[in-house]
PyMOL commands that place a pseudoatom at each C-alpha (Angstrom):
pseudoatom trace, name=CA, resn=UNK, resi=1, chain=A, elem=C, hetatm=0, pos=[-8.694, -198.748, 119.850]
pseudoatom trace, name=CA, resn=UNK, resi=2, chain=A, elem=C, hetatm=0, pos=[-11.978, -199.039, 118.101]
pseudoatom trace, name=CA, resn=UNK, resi=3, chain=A, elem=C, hetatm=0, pos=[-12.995, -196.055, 115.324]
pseudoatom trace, name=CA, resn=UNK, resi=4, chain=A, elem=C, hetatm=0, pos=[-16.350, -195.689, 114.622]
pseudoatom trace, name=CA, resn=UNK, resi=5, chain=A, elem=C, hetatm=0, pos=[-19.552, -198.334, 114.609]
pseudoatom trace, name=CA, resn=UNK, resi=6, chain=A, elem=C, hetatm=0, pos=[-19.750, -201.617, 113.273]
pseudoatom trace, name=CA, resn=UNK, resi=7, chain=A, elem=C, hetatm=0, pos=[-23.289, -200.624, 111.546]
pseudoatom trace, name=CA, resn=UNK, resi=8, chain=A, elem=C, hetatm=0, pos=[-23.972, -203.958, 110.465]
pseudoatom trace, name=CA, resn=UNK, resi=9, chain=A, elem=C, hetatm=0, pos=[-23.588, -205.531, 114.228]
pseudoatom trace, name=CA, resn=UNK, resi=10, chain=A, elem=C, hetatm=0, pos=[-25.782, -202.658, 115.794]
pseudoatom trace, name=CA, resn=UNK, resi=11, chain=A, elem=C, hetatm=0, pos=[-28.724, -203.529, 112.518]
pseudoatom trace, name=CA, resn=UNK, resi=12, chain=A, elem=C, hetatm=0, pos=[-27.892, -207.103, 113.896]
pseudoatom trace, name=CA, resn=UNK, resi=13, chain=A, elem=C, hetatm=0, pos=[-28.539, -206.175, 117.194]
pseudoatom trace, name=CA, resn=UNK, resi=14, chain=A, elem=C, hetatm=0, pos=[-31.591, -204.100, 116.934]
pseudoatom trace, name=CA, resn=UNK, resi=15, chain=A, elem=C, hetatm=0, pos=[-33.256, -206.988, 114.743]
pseudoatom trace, name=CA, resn=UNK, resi=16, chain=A, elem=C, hetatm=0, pos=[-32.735, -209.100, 117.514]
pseudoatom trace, name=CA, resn=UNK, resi=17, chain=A, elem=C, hetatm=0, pos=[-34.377, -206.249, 120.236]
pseudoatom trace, name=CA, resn=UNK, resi=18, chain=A, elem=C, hetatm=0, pos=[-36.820, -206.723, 117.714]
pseudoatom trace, name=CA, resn=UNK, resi=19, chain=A, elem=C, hetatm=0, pos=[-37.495, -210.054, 117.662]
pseudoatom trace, name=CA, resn=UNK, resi=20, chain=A, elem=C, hetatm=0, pos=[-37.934, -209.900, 121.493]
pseudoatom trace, name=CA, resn=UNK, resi=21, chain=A, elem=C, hetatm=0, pos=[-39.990, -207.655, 122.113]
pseudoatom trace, name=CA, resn=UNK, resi=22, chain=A, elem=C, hetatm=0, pos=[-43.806, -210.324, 121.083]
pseudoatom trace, name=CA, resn=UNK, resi=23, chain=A, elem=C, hetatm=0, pos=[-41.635, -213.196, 123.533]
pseudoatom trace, name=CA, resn=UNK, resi=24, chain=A, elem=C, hetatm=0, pos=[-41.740, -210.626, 126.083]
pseudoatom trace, name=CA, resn=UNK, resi=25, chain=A, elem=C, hetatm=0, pos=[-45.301, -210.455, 125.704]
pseudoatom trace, name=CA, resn=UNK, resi=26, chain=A, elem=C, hetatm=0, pos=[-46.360, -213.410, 124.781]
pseudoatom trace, name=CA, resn=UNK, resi=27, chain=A, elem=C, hetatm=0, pos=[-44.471, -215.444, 127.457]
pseudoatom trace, name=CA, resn=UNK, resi=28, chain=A, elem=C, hetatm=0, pos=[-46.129, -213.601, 130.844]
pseudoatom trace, name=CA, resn=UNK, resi=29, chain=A, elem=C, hetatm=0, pos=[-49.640, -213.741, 128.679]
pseudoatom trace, name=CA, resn=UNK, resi=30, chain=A, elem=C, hetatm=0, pos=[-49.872, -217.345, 128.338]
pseudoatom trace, name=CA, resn=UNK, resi=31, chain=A, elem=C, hetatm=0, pos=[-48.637, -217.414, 131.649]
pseudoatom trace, name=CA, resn=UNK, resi=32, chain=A, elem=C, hetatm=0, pos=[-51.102, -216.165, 133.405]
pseudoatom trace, name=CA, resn=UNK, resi=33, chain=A, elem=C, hetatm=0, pos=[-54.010, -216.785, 130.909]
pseudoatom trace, name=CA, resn=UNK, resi=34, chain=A, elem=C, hetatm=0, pos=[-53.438, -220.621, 130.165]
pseudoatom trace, name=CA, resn=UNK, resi=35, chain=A, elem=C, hetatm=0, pos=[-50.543, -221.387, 132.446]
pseudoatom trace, name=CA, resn=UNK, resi=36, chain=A, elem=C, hetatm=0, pos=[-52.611, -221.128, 135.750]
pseudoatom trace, name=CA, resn=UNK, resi=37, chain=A, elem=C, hetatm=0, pos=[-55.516, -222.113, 135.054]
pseudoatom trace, name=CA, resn=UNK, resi=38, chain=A, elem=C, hetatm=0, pos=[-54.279, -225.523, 133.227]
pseudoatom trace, name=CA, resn=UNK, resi=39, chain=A, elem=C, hetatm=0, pos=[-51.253, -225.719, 136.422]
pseudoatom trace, name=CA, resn=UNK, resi=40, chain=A, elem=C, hetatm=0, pos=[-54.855, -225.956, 138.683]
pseudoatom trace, name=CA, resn=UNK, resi=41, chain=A, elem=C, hetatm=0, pos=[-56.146, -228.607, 136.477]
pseudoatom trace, name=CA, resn=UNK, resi=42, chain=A, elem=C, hetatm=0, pos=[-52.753, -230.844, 136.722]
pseudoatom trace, name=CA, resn=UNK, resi=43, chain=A, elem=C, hetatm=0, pos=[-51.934, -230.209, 132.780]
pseudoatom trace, name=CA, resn=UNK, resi=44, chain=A, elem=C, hetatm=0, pos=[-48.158, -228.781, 132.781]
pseudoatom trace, name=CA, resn=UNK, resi=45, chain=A, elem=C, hetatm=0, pos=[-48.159, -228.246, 128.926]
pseudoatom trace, name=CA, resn=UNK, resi=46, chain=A, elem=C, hetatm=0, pos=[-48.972, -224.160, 128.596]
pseudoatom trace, name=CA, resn=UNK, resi=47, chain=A, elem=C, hetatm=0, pos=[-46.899, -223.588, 132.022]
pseudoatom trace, name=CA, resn=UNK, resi=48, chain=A, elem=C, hetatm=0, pos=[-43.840, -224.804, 130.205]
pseudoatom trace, name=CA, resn=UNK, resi=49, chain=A, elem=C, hetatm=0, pos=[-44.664, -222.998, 126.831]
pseudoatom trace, name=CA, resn=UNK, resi=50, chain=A, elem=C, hetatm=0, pos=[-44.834, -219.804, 128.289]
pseudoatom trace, name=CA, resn=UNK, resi=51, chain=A, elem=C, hetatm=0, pos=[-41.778, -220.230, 130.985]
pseudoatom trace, name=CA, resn=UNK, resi=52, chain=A, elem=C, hetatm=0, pos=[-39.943, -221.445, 127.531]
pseudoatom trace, name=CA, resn=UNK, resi=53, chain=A, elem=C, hetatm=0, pos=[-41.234, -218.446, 125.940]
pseudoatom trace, name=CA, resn=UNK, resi=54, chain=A, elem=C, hetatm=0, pos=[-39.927, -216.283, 128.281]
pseudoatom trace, name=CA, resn=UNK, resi=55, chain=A, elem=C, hetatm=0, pos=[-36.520, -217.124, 128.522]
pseudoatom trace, name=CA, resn=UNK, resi=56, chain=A, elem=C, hetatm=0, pos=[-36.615, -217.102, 124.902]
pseudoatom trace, name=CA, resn=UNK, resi=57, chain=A, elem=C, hetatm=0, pos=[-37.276, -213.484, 125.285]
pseudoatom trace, name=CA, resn=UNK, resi=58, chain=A, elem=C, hetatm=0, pos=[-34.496, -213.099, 127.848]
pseudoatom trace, name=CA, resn=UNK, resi=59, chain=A, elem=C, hetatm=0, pos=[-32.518, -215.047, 125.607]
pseudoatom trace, name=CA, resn=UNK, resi=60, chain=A, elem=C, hetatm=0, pos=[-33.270, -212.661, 122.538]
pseudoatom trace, name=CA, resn=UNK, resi=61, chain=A, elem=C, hetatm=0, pos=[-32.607, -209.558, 124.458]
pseudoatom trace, name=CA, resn=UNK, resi=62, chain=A, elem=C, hetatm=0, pos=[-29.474, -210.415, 126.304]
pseudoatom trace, name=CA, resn=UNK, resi=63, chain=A, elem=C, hetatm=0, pos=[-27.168, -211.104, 122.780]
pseudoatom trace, name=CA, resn=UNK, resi=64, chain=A, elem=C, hetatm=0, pos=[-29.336, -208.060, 121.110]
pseudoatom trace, name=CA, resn=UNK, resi=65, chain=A, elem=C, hetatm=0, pos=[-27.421, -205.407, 124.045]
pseudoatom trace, name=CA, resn=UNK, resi=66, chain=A, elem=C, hetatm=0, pos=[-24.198, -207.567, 123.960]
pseudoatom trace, name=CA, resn=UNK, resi=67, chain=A, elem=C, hetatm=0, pos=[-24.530, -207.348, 119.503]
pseudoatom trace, name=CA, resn=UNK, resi=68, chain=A, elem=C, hetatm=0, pos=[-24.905, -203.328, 120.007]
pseudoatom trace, name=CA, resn=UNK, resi=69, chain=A, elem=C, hetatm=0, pos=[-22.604, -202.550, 122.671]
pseudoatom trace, name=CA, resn=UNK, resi=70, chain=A, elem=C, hetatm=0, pos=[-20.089, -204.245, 121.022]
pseudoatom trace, name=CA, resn=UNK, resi=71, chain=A, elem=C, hetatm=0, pos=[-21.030, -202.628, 117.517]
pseudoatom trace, name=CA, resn=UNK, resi=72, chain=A, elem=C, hetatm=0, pos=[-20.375, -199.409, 119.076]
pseudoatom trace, name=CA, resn=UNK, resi=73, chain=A, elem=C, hetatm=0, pos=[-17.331, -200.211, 121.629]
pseudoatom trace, name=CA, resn=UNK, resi=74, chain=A, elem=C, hetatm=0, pos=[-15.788, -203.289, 120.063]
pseudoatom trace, name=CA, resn=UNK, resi=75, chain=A, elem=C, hetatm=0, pos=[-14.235, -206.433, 121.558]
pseudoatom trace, name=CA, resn=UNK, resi=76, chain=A, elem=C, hetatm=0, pos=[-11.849, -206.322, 124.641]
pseudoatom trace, name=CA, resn=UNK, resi=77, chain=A, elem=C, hetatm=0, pos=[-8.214, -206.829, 123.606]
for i in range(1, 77): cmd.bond("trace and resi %d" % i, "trace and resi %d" % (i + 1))
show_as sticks, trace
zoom trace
């Protein structure tokens, strides 16, 4: 049974919230600012910076939750 939270894993995990939070922004941005426009022209170059930006973000977020859930619940036995 776990007692109490890991406070270093949840810092860990909200650091990497954090850090997600600009690729979340930045990725549907250049999307639709560069991406399109460029995708038009037949250059692929900001279309795959800003897809790769976004599943950075994804990325990011997904192991921040998984860092703070299991700073306050633990690992499974």
């Amino acid at each position: 049974m776990h007692t109490g939270t890991n406070k270093e894993l949840l810092v860990k995990g909200l650091y990497q919230l954090a850090f997600s939070i600009p690729f979340i922004f930045a990725g549907p941005s250049l999307y639709f600012s560069l991406g399109v426009r460029d995708w038009n022209d037949g250059r692929y170059v900001w279309t795959f910076v800003s897809i790769l930006f976004m599943l950075l973000a994804a990325l990011l977020f997904v192991r921040g939750i998984r860092m703070s859930m299991r700073a306050f619940f633990g690992r499974k036995p």
